[in-house]
C-alpha positions, 0 to 999 in steps of 0.5 A, a space after each residue: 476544522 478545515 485547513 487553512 491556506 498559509 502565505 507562500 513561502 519566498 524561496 520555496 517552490 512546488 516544483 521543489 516540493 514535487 521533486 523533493 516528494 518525487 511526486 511527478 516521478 511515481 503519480 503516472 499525471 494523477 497527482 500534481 501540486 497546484 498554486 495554493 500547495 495543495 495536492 490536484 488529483 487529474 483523474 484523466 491523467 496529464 490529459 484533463 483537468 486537475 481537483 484540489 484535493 484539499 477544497 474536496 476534503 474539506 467539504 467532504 469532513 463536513 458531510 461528516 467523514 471525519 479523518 482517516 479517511 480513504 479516498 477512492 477515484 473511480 476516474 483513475 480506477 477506469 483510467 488505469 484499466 482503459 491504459 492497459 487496454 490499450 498499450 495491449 491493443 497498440 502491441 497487437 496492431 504494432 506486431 499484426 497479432 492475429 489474436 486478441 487480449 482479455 485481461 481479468 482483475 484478480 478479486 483478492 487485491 481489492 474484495 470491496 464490492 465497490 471495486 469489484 462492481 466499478 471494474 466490471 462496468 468499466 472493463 465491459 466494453 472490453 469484457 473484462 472479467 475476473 480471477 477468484 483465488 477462493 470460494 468466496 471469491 468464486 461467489 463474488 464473481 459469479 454474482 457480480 460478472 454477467 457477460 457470457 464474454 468475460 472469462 472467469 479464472 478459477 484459482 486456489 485450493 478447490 474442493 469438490 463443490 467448488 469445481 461443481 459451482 463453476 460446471 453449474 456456472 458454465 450453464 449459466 452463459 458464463 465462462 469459468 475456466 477452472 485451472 489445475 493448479 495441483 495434481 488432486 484437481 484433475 480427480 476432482 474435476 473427473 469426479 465432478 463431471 462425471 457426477 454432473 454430465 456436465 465439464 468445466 472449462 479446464 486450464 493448467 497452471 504450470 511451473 515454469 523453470 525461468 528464475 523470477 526475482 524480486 520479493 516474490 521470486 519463489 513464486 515460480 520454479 519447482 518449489 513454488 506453491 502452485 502449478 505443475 512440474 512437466 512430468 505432472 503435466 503430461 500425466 494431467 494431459 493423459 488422465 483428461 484424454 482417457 476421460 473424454 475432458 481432453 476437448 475441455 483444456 483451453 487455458 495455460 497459465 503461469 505465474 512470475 510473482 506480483 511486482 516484476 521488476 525486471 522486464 527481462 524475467 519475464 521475457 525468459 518465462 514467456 519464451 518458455 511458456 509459449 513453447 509449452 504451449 505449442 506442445 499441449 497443441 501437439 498431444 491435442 489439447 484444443 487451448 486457445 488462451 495463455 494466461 500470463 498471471 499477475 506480475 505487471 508492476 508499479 513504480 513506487 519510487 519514481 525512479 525506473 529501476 529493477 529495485 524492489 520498489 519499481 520497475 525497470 519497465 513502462 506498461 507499453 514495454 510489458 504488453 510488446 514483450 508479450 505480444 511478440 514474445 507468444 507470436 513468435 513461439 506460435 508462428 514458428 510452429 504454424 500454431 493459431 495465436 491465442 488469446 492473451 490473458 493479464 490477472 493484473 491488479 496492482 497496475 489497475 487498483 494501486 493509484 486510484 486510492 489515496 489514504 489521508 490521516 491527521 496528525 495529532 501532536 508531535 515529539 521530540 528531544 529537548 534541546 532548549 538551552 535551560 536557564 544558568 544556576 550558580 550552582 550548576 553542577 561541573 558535567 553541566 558547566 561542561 556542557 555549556 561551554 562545549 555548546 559555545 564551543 560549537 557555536 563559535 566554529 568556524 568551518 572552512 573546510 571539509 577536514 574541519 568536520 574534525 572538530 565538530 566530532 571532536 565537540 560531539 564526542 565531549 559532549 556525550 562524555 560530559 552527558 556520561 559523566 552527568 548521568 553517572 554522578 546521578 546514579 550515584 546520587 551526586 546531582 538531582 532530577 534538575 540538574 540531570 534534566 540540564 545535561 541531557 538538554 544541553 546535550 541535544 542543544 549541542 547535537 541540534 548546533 551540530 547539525 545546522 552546521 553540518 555542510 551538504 554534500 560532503 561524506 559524514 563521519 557514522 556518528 555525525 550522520 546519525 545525528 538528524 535521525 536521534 533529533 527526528 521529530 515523531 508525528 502522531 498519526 490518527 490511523 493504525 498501520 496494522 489495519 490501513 498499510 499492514 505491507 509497511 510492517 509485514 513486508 517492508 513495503 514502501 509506499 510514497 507517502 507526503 504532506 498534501 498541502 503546505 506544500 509552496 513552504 519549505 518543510 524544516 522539520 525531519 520526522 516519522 510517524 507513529 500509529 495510534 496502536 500501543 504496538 513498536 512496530 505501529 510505525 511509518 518510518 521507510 521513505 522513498 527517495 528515489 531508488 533509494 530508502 530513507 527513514 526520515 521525511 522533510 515535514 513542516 512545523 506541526 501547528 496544534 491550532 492547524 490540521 496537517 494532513 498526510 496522504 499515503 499514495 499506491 496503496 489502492 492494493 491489497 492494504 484493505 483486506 489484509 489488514 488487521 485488528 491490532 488494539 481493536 482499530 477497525 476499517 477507516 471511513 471510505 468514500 468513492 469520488 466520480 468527477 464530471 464535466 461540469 468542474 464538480 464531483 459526486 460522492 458515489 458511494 460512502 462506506 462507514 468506517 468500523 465503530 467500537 460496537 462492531 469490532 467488539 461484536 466481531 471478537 463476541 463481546 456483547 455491548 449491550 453486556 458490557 453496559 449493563 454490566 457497567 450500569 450494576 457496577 454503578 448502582 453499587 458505587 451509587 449505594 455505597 456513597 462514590 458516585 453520584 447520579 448525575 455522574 453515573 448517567 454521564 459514564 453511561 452516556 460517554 459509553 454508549 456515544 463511544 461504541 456508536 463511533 469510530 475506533 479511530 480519534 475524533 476532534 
């Protein structure tokens, strides 16, 4: 069912939507609100044309993709990677850089080869190349990166056949720089050169005393997980040169953490970098490249500060400071000037996908006032007396906030009283369902009239947050946002049309999993968290589409399998010139079949054992044939279709 377009609401703007979302503070120009209130997608940012994002949905459920759904633009994928390039050529020329910038995506932020393919096409004007953390990451690389100019960075644990398929790769016109990141590393490659006749180019990853901050933080500093200490650098320099790979060291790299926060970190590591630098020079490593890591941020919350969700910087900012913070150290010491290397993947991955689930229903507390019996019990007459109350004050005044917690707090006593006398078995079912009813018809009074603006007593603001209305939502967030749960990341997340009416509901959402933490309930709001979000009247008869934004990183691959929900249905979208787009590619989402066979339970076993089970309800006289054969059929539909719910 597509969604319908509802009359716009009199007093009710999007510009209000937008601010009340923040949606013009973290979408970077991608997404905007159009006059309909649904969410545009500008895939050029502020620069180009705008997209219903709602019209292409619809025409996308009817190719069959039915919700959740992950939307990819490739427009904002090149997009982002085109921005980076180009504040990193705007500081070279501002600073007269005698050198260049070769950035590489780090493969382990987004594995879909889709996006690893889209990256390499679209960074190769630049020779964009790639950052593998693994083995397997090493392979995708080597498959997919075919230009003799793009570097490919050699991270992780390595073993010896690891370091001998980059040796091999290096044969192949490619440029893998196999980075020492742990002491073991010098004698495998030593062990591996000498067994090939043949060396990897060779970069040191040091750890860096400059204090980091952030989630990340003990990514740097001397019990960060990978790097060298200088006194391991220095012997690393000395095991290279007695084995003639001296020659072969181009490359130092350090690494402040993902997510940087506060520019000023990395001005204080820069600086510190570059003098190690001019030093390797000087005991007569050739170098030639300063990889900086990952690290470069985004803005999650809109807000421009050093919070755990943004950053206190602009993309402009970040490559200035690199630019001249490394001249600065090299020209001092008359040293050649570098190449400057970013393994940024947040900054280019985060935007380009949107993750849309449907809601599926709603909950929350009865607050309708039940009809009058005669024979009302004394809490709920009480009760009933004490919501005139509140409904006949009149607040003039911040200090008459008295009287409604006054009003509060009897309610919860005559609750407390109510719910005591049914313990006892004084009152039944009926009359304990009006107390507690009565009670939530109290708190929902309470609240309408609660002034704005004004400091609340502890127990009256946490009354919106007992009355919020739980969503259901068709996605797990296990699998399709695991941050959220594992590391309290916050992601901006809002309705995607409807957005010309005002919201009048609060609420969060709930996942499909049978898990309490299976929940969206962290909010941002500008610099601040909040745990509940303005939402509209959910409408059975209506879809109401959510859209959680930046989450283009990390989120797929890290996800897991929690209640057997697998991988949403993907879909990536190219605009053109001509006011349409292509669907590029479409990736089928997990159906039960896959998941099952993914944890060895055979579906093919599973039917035939579920076939016995009813022939022998069939011979025993419980069920009938043409019922059998119905359970066989549900059966083998449902392991041909998605894990998630479907209309």
């Amino acid at each position: 069912m597509a969604v319908k377009n509802t009359n716009q609401s009199s007093s009710w703007t999007i510009e209000n939507s937008s601010d009340l979302y923040g949606l013009h503070r973290w979408g970077k120009g991608y997404f905007s609100i159009n006059e309909k209130g649904h969410v545009a997608i500008s895939p050029k940012s502020s620069k180009g044309k705008d997209y219903d994002l709602i019209k292409l949905l619809n025409e996308l459920e009817s190719r069959n993709l039915k919700f959740p759904l992950l939307v990819r633009f490739d427009d904002i994928l090149e997009d982002c990677l085109r921005n980076l390039h180009i504040a990193f050529e705007n500081a070279i020329t501002h600073y007269e850089y005698q050198g260049k910038y070769q950035g590489v995506f780090p493969i382990k932020c987004n594995q879909q080869r889709h996006v690893v393919e889209e990256l390499v096409t679209s960074g190769s004007q630049w020779h964009f190349g790639l950052e593998a953390g693994s083995k397997a990451e090493l392979l995708i690389a080597l498959s997919i990166l075919d230009d003799p100019h793009a570097l490919l960075i050699c991270n992780g644990y390595k073993d010896q056949r690891y370091i001998e398929t980059a040796i091999l790769a290096r044969q192949l016109r490619r440029q893998p720089i196999v980075v020492i990141e742990q002491a073991t590393d010098i004698d495998l490659i030593i062990k591996s050169s000498n067994l090939l006749g043949a060396s990897p180019l060779i970069g040191i990853r040091a750890k860096l005393s400059s204090q980091s901050s952030g989630r990340w933080s003990n990514s740097i500093g001397d019990k960060s997980k990978f790097g060298l200490s200088i006194p391991e650098i220095l012997q690393a320099i000395k095991r290279l040169k007695e084995a003639n790979l001296l020659n072969e060291l181009k490359l130092l790299h350090f690494h402040l953490g993902s997510q940087i926060n506060d520019i000023g970190i990395l001005k204080d590591a820069l600086q510190e970098a570059g003098q190690i630098y001019v030093e390797l020079i000087n005991l007569g490593a050739p170098m030639g490249y300063l990889d900086v890591g990952g690290g470069l941020g985004i803005d999650y919350d809109g807000s421009q500060t050093a919070s755990i969700a943004s950053t206190n910087y602009s993309l402009q900012n970040y490559a200035n400071d690199v630019v001249a913070t490394i001249k600065e150290c090299c020209a001092s010491k008359n040293i050649k000037l570098p190449t400057l290397i970013t393994e940024s993947g947040r900054a280019i991955a985060s935007h380009f996908s949107i993750l849309i689930f449907n809601i599926l229903g709603k909950n929350s507390l009865p607050s309708d006032i039940p009809k009058k019996d005669k024979k009302e019990c004394l809490s709920v007459k009480n009760l009933r007396e004490t919501l005139v109350h509140i409904n006949n004050l009149k607040l003039k005044q911040e200090e008459d906030l008295t009287k409604l917690q006054e009003a509060w707090n009897d309610s919860l006593k005559f609750k407390a009283d109510a719910l005591a006398a049914f313990r006892l078995g004084y009152i039944d079912l009926v009359e304990r369902s009006k107390a507690e009813q009565l009670t939530w018809a109290c708190a929902k009074t309470i609240v309408n009239q609660l002034p704005k603006n004004v400091l609340l007593p502890k127990e009256l603001k946490k009354l919106s947050e007992s009355l919020a209305v739980t969503y259901y939502a068709n996605l797990s967030v296990f699998r399709s946002a695991p941050d959220t749960w594992a590391i309290g990341q916050v992601f901006p997340i809002m309705p995607i049309h409807r957005l010309n009416q005002e919201p009048d509901q609060l609420g969060h959402f709930a996942d499909l999993t049978c898990d309490s933490d299976g929940k969206l309930d962290q909010f941002i709001d500008n610099g601040k968290i909040k745990n509940l979000l303005p939402l509209h009247e959910f409408k059975s008869e209506e879809k109401y589409l959510i859209g959680l934004f930046l989450g283009g990183a990390y989120q797929e691959v890290m996800g897991n399998l929690h209640n057997l929900f697998g991988s949403t249905n993907a879909v990536h979208i190219r605009f053109n010139e001509k006011d349409n787009y292509k669907v590029e590619h479409v990736i089928r989402g997990n159906t039960k079949s896959n998941v099952l066979e993914y944890l060895e339970h055979d579906p093919e076993i599973l039917l035939e054992r579920l076939r016995k089970s009813s022939e022998s309800a069939i011979q025993a006289g419980h069920l009938k044939i043409d019922d059998a054969q119905k359970l066989i059929e549900h059966v083998e539909a449902s392991l041909r279709q998605s894990t998630y719910l479907q209309n």
